[in-house]
C-alpha positions as CSV (number, residue, x, y, z in Angstrom):
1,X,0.0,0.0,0.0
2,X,3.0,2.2,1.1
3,X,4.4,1.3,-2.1
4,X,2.0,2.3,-4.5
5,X,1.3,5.8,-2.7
6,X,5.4,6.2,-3.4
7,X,5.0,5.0,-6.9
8,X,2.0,7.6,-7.5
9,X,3.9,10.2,-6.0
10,X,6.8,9.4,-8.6
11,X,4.8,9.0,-11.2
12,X,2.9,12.8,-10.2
13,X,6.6,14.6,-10.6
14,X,7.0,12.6,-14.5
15,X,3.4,15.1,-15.1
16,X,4.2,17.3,-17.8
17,X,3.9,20.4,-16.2
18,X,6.2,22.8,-18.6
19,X,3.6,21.4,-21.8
20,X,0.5,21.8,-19.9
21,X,1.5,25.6,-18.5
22,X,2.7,26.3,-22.3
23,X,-0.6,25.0,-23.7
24,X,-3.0,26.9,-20.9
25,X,-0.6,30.2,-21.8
26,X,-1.7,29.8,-25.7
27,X,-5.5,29.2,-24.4
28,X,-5.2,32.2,-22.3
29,X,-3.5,34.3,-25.3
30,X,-6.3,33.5,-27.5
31,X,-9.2,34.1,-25.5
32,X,-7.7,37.2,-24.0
33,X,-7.9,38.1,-28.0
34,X,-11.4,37.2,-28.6
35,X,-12.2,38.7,-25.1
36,X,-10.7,41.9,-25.8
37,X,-13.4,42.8,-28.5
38,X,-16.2,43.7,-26.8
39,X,-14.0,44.8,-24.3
40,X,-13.7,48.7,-23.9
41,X,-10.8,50.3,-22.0
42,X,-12.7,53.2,-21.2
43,X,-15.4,52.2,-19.1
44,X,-14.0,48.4,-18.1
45,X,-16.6,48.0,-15.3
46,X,-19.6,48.6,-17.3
47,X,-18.6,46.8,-20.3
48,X,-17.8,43.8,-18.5
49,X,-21.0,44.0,-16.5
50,X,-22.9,44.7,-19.8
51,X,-21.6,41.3,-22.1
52,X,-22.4,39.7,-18.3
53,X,-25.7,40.3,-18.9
54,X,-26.7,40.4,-22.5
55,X,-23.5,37.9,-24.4
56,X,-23.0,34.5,-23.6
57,X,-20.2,33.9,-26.0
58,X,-18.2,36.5,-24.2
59,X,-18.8,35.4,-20.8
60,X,-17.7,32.0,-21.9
61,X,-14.6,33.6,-23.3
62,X,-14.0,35.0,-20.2
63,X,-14.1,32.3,-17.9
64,X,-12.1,30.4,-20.6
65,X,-9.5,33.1,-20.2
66,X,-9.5,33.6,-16.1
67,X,-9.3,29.4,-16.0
68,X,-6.5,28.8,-18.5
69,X,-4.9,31.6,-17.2
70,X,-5.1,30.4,-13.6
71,X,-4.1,26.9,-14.3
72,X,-0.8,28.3,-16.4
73,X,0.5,30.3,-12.8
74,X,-0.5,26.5,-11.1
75,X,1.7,24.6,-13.7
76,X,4.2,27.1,-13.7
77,X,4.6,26.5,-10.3
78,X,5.0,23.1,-10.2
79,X,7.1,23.3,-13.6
80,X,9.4,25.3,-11.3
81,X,9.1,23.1,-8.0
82,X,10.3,20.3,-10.2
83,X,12.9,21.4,-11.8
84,X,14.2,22.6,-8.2
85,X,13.4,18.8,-7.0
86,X,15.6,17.9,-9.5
87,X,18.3,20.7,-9.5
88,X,18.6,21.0,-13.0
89,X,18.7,24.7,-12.4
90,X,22.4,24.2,-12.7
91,X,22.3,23.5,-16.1
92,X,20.4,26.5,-17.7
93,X,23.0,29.4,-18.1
94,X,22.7,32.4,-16.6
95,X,21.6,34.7,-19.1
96,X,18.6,32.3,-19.3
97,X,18.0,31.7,-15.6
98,X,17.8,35.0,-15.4
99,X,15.1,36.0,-17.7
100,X,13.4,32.9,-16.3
101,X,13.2,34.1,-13.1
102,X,12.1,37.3,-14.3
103,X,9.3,35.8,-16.2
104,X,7.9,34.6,-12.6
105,X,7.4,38.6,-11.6
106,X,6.2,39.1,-15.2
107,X,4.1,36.5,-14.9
108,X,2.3,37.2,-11.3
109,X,1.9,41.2,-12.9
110,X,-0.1,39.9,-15.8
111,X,-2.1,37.9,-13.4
112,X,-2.4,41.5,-10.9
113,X,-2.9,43.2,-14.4
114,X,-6.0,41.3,-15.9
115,X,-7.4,41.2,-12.0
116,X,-7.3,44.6,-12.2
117,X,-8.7,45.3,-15.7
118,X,-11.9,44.2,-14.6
119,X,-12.8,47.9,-13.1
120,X,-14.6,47.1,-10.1
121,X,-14.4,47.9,-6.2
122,X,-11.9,44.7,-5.5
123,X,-9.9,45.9,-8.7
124,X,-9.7,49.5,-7.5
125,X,-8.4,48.2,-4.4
126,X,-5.6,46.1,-5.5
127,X,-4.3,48.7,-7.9
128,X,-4.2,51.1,-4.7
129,X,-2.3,48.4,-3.1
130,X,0.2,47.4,-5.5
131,X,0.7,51.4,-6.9
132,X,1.6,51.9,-3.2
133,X,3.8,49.2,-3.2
134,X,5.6,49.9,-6.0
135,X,5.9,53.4,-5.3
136,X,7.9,52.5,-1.9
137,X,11.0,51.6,-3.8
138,X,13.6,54.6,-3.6
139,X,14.3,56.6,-6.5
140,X,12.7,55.4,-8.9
141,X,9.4,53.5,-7.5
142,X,7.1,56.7,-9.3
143,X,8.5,56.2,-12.6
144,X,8.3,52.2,-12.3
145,X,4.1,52.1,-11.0
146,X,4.0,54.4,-14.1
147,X,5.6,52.7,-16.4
148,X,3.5,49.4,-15.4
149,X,0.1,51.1,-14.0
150,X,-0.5,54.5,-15.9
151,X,-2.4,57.1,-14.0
152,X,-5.2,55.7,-11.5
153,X,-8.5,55.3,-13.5
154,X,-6.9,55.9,-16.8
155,X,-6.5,51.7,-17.9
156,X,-4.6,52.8,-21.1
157,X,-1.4,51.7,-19.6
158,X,-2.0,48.8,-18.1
159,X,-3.9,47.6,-20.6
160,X,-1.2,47.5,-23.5
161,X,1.2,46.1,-20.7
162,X,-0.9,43.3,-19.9
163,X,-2.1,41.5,-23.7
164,X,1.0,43.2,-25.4
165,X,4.3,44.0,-23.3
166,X,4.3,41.3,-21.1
167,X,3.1,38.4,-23.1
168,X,5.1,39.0,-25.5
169,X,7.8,38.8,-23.2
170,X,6.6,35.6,-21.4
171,X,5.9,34.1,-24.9
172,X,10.1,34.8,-26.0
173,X,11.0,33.4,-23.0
174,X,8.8,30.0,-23.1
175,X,9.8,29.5,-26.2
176,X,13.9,29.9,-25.4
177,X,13.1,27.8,-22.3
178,X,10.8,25.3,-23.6
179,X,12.9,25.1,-27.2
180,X,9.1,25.2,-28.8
181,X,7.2,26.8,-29.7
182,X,3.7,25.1,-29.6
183,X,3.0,22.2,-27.0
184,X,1.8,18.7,-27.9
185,X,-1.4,18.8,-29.1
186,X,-2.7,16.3,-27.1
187,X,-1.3,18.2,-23.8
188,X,-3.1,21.1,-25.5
189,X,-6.1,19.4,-26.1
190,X,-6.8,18.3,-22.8
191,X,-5.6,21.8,-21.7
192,X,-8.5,23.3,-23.7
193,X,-10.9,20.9,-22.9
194,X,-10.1,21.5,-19.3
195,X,-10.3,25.1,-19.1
196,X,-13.4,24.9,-21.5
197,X,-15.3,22.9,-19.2
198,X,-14.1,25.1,-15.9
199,X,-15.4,28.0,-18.0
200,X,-18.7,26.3,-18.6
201,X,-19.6,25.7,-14.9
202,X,-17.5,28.4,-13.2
203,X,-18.0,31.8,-13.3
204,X,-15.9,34.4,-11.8
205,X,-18.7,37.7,-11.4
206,X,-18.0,41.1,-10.9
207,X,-17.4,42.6,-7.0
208,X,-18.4,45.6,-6.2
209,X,-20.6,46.9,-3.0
210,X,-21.9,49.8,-4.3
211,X,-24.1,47.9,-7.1
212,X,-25.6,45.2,-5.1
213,X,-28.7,45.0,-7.1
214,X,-27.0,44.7,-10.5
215,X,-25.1,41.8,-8.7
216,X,-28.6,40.1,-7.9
217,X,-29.7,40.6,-11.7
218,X,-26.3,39.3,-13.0
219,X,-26.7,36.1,-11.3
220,X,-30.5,35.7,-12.1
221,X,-29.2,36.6,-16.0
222,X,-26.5,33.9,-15.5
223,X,-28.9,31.2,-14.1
224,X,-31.2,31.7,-17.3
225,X,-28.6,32.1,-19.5
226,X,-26.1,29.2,-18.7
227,X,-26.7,26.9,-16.0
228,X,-23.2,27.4,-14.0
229,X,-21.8,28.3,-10.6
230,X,-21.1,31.7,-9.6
231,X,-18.2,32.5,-7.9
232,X,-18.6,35.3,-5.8
C-alpha cells in the first residue's frame, strides 16, 4: 500500500507540467484576443458587467480566459518546484535563468494586471495596493508604477502592458526555455478541454458593493442564460 502511494507520487513529478502551463498560456492568449473585442478600455466595469448580462459567447470567453490563465500560474509553479526537486537549475546558463526568473514577476503582474482590468471595487483596491507598493521603492518607485500602471483610473497603460508588453515577453521566454514553440497537441487538447469545461460551470462575477442589485440581476441573468456556478 505504502508502495504504491510512493510510486503515485513518482509518477505525479514525471506530469508534464512545462507542456500543460505552455498550452494553458496559448488558451489564455487567444481568449484574452477574442475577449478583448467587446472589451472597452474606457469604461471596463460597465462593459464587463454589460456582455455579463446580455452575451453569452463572451462570458464563456472570459471564464475560458481567467481558468486557463489560472491553471498556467498552477503549472508554472509546479514546472518550477520540479525542476528545483531535481536541480537541473544548474544547467540553464545564466543569461537564461535570469530572464526565467524574471518571467515569474512578469508572470504574477499579468495575473495582478488582468485582476485589475476588470474595473470594479476589489480591482480598485488592488491597484491602490500594489501602486503603493511599488511606489515605496527609492528613486525610482514613481517612474516604475507608471511605467506598469498609468495614471489611476486611466486603464490605457495597463492595458497595452498586460495583452501586449508582457506576453510578448513571457511568450520569447517560453519558447527559449521550452525550445518550442507550440506544446503537444494532445497536452493542449486536454488543456482546452479543461479550461473549456471550468469556463462552462465556473463563473468568476464582478465585486463591487456599491451595485448590489446589478449583482442580484447578473446572477438571475447567468442562471437563465447558462446553468453554472457563480463565484462570488
Amino acid at each position: 500500500m505504502l508502495k504504491n502511494k510512493i510510486t503515485s507520487f513518482v509518477n505525479f513529478w514525471n506530469f508534464p507540467f512545462g507542456n500543460v502551463a505552455t498550452a494553458s498560456f496559448i488558451v489564455a492568449a487567444v481568449s484574452g484576443i477574442l475577449l478583448a473585442l467587446p472589451y472597452d478600455i474606457k469604461n471596463p466595469y460597465e462593459s464587463i458587467s454589460a456582455f455579463l448580462l446580455n452575451n453569452p459567447a463572451a462570458v464563456f470567453f472570459r471564464n475560458v480566459h481567467y481558468w486557463s490563465a489560472q491553471i498556467f500560474l498552477v503549472f508554472t509553479v509546479l514546472h518550477i518546484i520540479d525542476h528545483l526537486r531535481r536541480k537541473t537549475e544548474y544547467k540553464v546558463r545564466d543569461g537564461v535563468w535570469f530572464r526565467l526568473t524574471i518571467s515569474i514577476l512578469i508572470t504574477f503582474f499579468v495575473m495582478l494586471s488582468g485582476f485589475i482590468l476588470k474595473g470594479d471595487a476589489d480591482a480598485q483596491q488592488a491597484y491602490n495596493i500594489f501602486n503603493s507598493l511599488i511606489k515605496e521603492i527609492p528613486l525610482i518607485g514613481n517612474s516604475i508604477a507608471f511605467t506598469l500602471l498609468g495614471r489611476e483610473g486611466d486603464y490605457q497603460i495597463i492595458y497595452v502592458n498586460h495583452i501586449a508588453t508582457a506576453t510578448i515577453i513571457l511568450t520569447i521566454i517560453i519558447i527559449e526555455h521550452s525550445k518550442i514553440i507550440w506544446p503537444k497537441i494532445s497536452v493542449f487538447v486536454y488543456s482546452l478541454i479543461f479550461s473549456a469545461v471550468l469556463g462552462y460551470i465556473f463563473s468568476p462575477m464582478l465585486h463591487d458593493g456599491l451595485h448590489r442589485h446589478f449583482h442580484t440581476l447578473q446572477i438571475k441573468r447567468a442562471e437563465v442564460v447558462n446553468p453554472v456556478i457563480i463565484i462570488l
